[in-house]
BAVO-638994 format. One record per residue (C-alpha): residue number from 1; residue in one letter; x, y, z. Coordinates in pm, whole numbers. Layout:
- NUM/A/X/Y/Z;
...
end
This chain:
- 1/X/-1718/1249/-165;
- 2/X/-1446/985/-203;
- 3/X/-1178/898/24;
- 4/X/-903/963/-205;
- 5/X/-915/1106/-510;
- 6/X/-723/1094/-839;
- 7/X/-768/1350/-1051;
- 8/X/-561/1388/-1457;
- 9/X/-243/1292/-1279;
- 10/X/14/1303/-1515;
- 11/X/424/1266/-1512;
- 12/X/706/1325/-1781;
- 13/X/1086/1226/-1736;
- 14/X/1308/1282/-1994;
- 15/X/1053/1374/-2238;
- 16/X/870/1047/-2191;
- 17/X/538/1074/-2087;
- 18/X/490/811/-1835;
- 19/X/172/845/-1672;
- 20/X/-76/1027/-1863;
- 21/X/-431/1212/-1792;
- 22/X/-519/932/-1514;
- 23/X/-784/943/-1274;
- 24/X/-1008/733/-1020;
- 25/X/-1124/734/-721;
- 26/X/-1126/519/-346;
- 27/X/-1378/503/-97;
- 28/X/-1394/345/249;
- 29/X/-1351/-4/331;
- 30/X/-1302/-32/-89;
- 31/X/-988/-226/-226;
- 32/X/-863/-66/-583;
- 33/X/-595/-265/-763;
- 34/X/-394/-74/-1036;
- 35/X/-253/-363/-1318;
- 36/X/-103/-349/-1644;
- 37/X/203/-470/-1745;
- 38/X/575/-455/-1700;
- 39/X/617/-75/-1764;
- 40/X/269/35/-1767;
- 41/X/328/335/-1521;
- 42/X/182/165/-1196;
- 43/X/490/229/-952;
- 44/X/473/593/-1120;
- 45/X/159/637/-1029;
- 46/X/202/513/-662;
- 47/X/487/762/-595;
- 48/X/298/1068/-721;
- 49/X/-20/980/-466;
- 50/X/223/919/-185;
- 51/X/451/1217/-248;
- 52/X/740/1033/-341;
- 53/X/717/1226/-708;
- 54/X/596/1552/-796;
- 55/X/318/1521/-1055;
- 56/X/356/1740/-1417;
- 57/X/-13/1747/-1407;
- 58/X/-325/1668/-1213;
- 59/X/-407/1665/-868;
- 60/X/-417/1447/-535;
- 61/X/-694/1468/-276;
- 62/X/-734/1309/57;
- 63/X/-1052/1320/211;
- 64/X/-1113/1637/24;
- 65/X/-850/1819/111;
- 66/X/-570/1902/-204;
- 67/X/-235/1731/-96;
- 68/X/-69/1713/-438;
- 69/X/271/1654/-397;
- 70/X/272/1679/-65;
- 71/X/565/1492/147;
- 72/X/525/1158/280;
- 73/X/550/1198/640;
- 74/X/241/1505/589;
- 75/X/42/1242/406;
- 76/X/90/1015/679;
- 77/X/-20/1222/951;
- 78/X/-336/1276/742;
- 79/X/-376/915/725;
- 80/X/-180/754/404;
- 81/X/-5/469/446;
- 82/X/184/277/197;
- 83/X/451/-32/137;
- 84/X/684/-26/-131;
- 85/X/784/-357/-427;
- 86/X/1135/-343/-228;
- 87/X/1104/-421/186;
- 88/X/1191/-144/412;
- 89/X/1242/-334/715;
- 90/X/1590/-329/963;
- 91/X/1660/-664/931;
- 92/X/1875/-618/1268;
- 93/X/1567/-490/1463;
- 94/X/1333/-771/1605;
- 95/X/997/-797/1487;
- 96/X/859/-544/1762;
- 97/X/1089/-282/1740;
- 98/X/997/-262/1371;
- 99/X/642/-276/1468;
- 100/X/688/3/1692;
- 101/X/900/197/1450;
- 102/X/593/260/1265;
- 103/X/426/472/1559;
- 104/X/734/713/1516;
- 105/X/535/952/1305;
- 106/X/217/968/1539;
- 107/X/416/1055/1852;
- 108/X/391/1446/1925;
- 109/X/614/1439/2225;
- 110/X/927/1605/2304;
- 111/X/1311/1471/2234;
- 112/X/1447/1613/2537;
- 113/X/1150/1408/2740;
- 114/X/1258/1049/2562;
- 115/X/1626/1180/2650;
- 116/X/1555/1226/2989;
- 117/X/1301/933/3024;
- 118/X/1034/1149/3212;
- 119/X/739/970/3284;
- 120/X/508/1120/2945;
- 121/X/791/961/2733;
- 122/X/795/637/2902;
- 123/X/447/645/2889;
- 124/X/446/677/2532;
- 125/X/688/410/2493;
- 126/X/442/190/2664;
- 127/X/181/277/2457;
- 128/X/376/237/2085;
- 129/X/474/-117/2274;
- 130/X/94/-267/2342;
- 131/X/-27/-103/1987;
- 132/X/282/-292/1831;
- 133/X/169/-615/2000;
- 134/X/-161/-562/1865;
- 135/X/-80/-540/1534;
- 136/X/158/-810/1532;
- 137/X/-154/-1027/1650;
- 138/X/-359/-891/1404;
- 139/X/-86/-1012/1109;
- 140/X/-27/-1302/1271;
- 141/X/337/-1242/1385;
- 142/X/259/-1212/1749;
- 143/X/490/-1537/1859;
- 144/X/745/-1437/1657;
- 145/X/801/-1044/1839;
- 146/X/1099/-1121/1974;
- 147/X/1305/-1265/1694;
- 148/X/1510/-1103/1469;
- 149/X/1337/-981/1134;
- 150/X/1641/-1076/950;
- 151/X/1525/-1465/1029;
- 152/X/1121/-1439/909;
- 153/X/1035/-1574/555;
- 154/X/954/-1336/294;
- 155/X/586/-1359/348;
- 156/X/644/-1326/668;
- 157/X/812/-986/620;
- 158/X/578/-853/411;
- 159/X/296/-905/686;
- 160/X/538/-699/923;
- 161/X/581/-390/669;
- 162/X/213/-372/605;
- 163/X/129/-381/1027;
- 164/X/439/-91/996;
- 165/X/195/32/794;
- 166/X/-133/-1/1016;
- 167/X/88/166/1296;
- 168/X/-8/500/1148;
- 169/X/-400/422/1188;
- 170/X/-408/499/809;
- 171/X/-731/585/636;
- 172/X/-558/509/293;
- 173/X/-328/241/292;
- 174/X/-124/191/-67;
- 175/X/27/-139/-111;
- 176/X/300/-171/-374;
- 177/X/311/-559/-486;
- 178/X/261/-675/-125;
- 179/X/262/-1055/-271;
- 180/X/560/-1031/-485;
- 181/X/829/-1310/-415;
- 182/X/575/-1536/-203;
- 183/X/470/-1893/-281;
- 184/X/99/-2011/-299;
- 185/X/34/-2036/114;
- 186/X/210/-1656/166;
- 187/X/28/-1527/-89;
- 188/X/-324/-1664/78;
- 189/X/-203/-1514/411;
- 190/X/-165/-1170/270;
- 191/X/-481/-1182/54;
- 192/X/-695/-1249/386;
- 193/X/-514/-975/569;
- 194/X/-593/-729/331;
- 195/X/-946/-813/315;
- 196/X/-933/-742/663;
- 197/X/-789/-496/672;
- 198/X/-1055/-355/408;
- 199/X/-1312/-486/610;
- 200/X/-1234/-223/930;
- 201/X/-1304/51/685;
- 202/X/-959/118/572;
- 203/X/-977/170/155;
- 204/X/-661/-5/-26;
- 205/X/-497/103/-339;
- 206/X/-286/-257/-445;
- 207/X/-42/-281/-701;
- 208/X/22/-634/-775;
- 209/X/96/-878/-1079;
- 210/X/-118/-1145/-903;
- 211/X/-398/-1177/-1115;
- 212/X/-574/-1458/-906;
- 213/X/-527/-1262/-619;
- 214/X/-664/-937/-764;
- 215/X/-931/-1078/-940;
- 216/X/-1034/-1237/-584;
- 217/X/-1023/-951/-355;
- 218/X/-1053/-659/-605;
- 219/X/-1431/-458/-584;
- 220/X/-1247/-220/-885;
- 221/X/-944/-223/-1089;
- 222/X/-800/20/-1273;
- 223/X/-561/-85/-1602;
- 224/X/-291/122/-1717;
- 225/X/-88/49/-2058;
- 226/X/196/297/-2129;
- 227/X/124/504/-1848;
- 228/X/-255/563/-2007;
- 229/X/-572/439/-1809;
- 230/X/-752/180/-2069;
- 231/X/-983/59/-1881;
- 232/X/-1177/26/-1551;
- 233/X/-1460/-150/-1352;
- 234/X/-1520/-428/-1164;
- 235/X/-1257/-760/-1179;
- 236/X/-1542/-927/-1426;
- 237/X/-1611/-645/-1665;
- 238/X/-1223/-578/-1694;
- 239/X/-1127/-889/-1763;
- 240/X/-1375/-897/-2043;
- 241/X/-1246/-566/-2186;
- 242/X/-1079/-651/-2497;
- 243/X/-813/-379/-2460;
- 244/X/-706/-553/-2133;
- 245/X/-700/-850/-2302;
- 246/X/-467/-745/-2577;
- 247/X/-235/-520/-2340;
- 248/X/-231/-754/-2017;
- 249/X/-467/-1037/-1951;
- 250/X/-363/-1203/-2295;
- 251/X/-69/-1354/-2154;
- 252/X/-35/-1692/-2066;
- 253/X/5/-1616/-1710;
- 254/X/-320/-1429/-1680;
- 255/X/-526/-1663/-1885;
- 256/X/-421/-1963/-1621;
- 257/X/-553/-1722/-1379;
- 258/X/-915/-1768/-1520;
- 259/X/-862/-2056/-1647;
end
């Protein structure tokens, strides 16, 4: 049984159909990129498997279990993750408290303990504080837990929203065009993390416009065009796939990227 799976997921707004009849699956330790173009229905997509939308049609399962449409705070105490195009970090907060905001929704203790700062609570604190720590190693942002977000490059922000991320110990993590507004060196950075991150067993849904980078780290990639899957497989056969060609890799863009 997969990990996460996808099953006829479907969405209308407006009378526009804009993901249609799609399904796939993830395992462990697998990463998945969704592509297409501008439009195709990937962002869509994302929000209905992280609860963000409520699907028409289909259905959502995690590790078996049905959580269509399910909230995304549930999901992530069942162990989905995910990043969005747009960073949600407090650019005020340093680096660690953001870190540390991510172990928010794992913490089962009481508010009137943290108001009273009984030992459990502090304990906790301590806790979230050496897991943050350890992720921020693990992205690479360890020296830089004291500064203010607000002052990290871009690439260096999106390394601190996916450790947010890992601060829920997710099973699933979805990662919404985690490259997206980095140069050449950034974009490297991310790419090993999230083969990493892969690499502890974690499976990764991407949705990115990188086509180096997703033909790179990619074991499968799924292709939407006007919110209908055209095609699927592994990074060679898909690129291959004369429907991709024609909807997506055609473009001058994506024909540098194997050139």
């Amino acid at each position: 049984m997969s990990l996460l799976q996808v099953e006829g997921l479907g969405i209308t707004f407006g009378g526009l159909r804009a993901v249609n009849d799609v399904s796939f699956a993830l395992n462990p330790g697998e990463i998945v990129s969704v592509i297409g173009p501008n439009g195709a229905g990937k962002t869509t997509l994302f929000n209905m498997i992280s609860g963000v939308y409520q699907p028409g049609s289909g259905k959502v399962k995690l590790n078996g279990e049905d959580v269509t449409a399910m909230s995304p705070h549930l999901l992530a105490r069942r162990g989905m993750s995910r990043t969005f195009q747009n960073l949600q970090i407090f650019q005020s907060m340093t680096v660690l408290e953001n870190a540390i905001a991510g172990y928010h929704l794992r913490e089962s203790g009481s508010v009137l303990a943290d108001l009273l700062g009984l030992p459990a609570s502090r304990r906790r604190a301590a806790l979230a504080e050496e897991g943050a720590r350890a992720l921020l190693a693990r992205v690479g942002l360890e020296r830089a837990a004291e500064r203010e977000a607000g002052n990290l490059s871009y690439g260096a922000l999106k390394r601190l929203e996916i450790a947010r991320a890992l601060a829920l110990d997710p099973k699933v993590l979805l990662l919404d065009e985690p490259a997206a507004g980095c140069n050449a060196v950034e974009t490297e950075e991310i790419d090993h993390l999230i083969a990493e991150v892969a690499a502890s067993g974690v499976a990764i849904l991407l949705v990115e416009h990188d086509m180096k980078m997703v033909m790179r780290i990619s074991n499968h990639i799924v292709v939407l065009d006007h919110g209908e899957k055209i095609a699927e497989g592994d990074p060679v056969t898909v690129s291959r796939n004369p429907a991709v060609i024609a909807a997506y890799l055609g473009t001058e863009e994506a024909a540098h990227a194997h050139g």
